[in-house]
N, C-alpha and C positions, 0 to 999 in steps of 0.2 A: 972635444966631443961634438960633434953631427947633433944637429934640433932633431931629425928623424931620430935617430939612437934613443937620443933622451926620451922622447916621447915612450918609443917602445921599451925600453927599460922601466920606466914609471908606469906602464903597466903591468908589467910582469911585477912589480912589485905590489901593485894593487889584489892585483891574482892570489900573492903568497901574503894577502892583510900583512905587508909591511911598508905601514904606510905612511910613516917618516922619512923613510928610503923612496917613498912614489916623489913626495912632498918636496924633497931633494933635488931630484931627475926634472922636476917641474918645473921648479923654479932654474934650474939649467939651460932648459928649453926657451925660458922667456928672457934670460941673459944673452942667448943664442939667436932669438929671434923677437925683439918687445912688442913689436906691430902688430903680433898672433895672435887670436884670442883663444883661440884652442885650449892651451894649457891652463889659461887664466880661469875657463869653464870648467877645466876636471879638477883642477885642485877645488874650485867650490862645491864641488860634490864630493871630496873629499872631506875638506874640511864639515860637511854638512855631514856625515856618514859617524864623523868622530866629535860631532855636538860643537864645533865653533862655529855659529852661528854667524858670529861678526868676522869673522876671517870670509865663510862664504857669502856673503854678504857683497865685502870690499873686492871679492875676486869677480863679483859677476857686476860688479859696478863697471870693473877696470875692463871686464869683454865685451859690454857691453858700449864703452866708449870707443877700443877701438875697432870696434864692428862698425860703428856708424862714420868715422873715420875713413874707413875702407867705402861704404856706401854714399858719402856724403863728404870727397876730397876736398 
C-alpha cells in the first residue's frame, strides 16, 4: 500500500464515521512513513472525536516531536 492511498482511504473512512477502519489506514501510513506527522495529527483527533483522550494526547506528543525533528535536524 502507497502512504498517499492510506491517507486517502482513512479518510473516506472518516467521511462514512468508520473509524476503526480510518485508525487502521492510519496507523498504515505511519508504518509507511514514521518520520510524518500528518497522520500521527488526525488520528488524535480522532481519537479525541471518540473520547480517548490519552491515545490523543500520545499521538500529538509523537507530531509534535517529529515536527521539531524535521525543524531542528
Amino acid at each position: 500500500m502507497l502512504y498517499l492511498e492510506a491517507l486517502e482511504l482513512a479518510e473516506e473512512a472518516v467521511q462514512a464515521k468508520q473509524f476503526e477502519i480510518s485508525v487502521h489506514y492510519l496507523k498504515e501510513a505511519v508504518e509507511l512513513r514514521p518520520q510524518d506527522a500528518q497522520p500521527h495529527l488526525r488520528l488524535a483527533e480522532i481519537y479525541d472525536q471518540n473520547g480517548d483522550s490519552n491515545g490523543a494526547a500520545a499521538e500529538r506528543r509523537t507530531a509534535e516531536e517529529l515536527s521539531q525533528r524535521i525543524s531542528h535536524p
